[in-house]
C-alpha positions in Angstrom: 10.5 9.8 8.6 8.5 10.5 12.0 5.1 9.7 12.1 3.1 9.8 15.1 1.9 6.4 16.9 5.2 5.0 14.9 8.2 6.1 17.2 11.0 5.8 15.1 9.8 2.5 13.4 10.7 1.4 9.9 8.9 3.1 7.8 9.9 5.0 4.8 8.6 7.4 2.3 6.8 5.0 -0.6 5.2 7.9 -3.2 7.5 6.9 -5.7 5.9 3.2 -5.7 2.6 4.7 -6.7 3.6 4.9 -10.5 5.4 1.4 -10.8 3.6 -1.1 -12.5 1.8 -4.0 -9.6 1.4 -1.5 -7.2 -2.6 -1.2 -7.7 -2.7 -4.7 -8.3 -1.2 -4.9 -4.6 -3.4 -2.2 -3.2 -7.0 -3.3 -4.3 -6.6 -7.0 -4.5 -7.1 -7.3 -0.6 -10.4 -6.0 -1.4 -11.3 -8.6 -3.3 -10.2 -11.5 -1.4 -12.1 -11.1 1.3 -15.1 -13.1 -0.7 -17.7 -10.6 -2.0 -16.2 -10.3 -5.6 -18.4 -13.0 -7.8 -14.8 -14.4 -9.3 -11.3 -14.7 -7.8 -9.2 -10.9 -8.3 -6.4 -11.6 -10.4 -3.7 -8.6 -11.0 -4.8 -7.8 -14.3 -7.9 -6.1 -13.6 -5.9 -3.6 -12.4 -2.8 -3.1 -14.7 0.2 -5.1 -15.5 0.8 -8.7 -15.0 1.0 -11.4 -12.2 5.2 -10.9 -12.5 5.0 -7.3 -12.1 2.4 -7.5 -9.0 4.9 -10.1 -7.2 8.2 -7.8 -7.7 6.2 -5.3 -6.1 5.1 -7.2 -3.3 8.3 -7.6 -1.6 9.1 -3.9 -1.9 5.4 -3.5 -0.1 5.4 -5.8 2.3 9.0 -5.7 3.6 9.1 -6.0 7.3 12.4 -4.5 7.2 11.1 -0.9 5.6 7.1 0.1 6.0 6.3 2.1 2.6 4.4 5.7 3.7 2.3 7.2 1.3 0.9 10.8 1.4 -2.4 11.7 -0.1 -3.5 14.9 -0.5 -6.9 16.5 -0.2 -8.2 19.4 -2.3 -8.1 23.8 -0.3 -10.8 23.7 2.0 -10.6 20.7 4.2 -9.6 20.9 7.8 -6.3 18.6 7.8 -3.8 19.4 4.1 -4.2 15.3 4.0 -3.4 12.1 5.1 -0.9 9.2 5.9 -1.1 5.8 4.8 1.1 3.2 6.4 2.1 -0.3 5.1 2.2 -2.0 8.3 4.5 -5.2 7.7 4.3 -7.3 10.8 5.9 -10.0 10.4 2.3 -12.2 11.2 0.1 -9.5 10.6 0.0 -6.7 7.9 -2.6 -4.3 6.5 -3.1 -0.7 5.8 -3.0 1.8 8.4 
């Protein structure tokens, strides 16, 4: 998979996490850690359990392989969609 601004870096097509259970767990947590929830996330707010949040994690977060999603956007808009990029520095990750 070639995205532009990646080169030929380690990323790899990720659309079939989106079903498994932990994956939203993953996803929105980070938006509640950063302090402006009234009580600490916890991965059951958003499906599944703590177990099935960590398994997921180390598919997500893998250094090694960069999970690329696609998300689509309804006729009418000037691009067909977007990309989203699981950037897995080794020090530094986020959503791109």
């Amino acid at each position: 998979m070639l995205i532009e601004g990646y080169g030929h870096g380690p990323v790899v097509a990720g659309d079939s996490l989106v079903g498994r259970r932990g994956f939203w767990a993953n996803h929105l947590l980070a938006m509640c850690g950063d302090g402006t929830c009234a009580e600490r996330a916890v991965p059951e707010w958003f499906g599944g359990d703590g177990a099935d949040a960590d398994a997921l994690a180390e598919v997500l977060f893998d250094p090694e392989q960069w999970p690329v999603f696609r998300v689509l956007v309804p006729d009418g808009h000037p691009v067909p969609g977007v990309v989203m990029v699981y950037r897995n520095f080794a020090d530094e990750f986020g959503v791109d």
